[in-house]
Residue, then its C-alpha position, 0 to 999 in steps of 0.5 A: x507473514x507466512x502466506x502457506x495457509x493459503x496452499x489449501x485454499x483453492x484457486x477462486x480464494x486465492x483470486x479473491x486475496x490477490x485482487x483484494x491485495x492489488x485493489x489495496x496497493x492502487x489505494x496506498x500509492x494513489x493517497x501517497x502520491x496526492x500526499x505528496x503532491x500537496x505537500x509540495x504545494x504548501x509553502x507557508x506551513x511547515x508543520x503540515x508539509x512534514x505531516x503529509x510527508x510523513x503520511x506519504x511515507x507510511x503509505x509507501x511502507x504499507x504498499x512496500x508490505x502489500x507487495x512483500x504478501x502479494x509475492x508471497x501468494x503468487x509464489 
């Protein structure tokens, strides 16, 4: 997504979306890694580590996108 919308936003807006776009990459990559962290505890249920697995997995793509739109903002 082209962010150029954002050029006639003013500073405190821009601000406003930055934060908001941190605030959600800390959440991405705290669910990822305690995603992962029980994943690598369950030994009995294959299923439900793959599942977390791939949960963890979404999140880093989610967070890989948030960074890509922060970058886009600061730039």
């Amino acid at each position: 997504m082209d962010l150029n919308l954002f050029n006639n936003k003013n500073d405190e807006e821009k601000k406003i979306l930055k934060d908001v776009l941190e605030d959600s990459i800390a959440t991405e990559e705290s669910l990822m890694r305690e995603y992962l962290i029980t994943a690598e505890r369950i030994h009995d249920d294959g299923e439900l580590k793959e599942r977390l697995e791939n949960f963890a997995e979404g999140n880093a793509k989610r967070t890989k996108q948030l960074i890509d739109e922060l970058n886009d903002i600061k730039e």
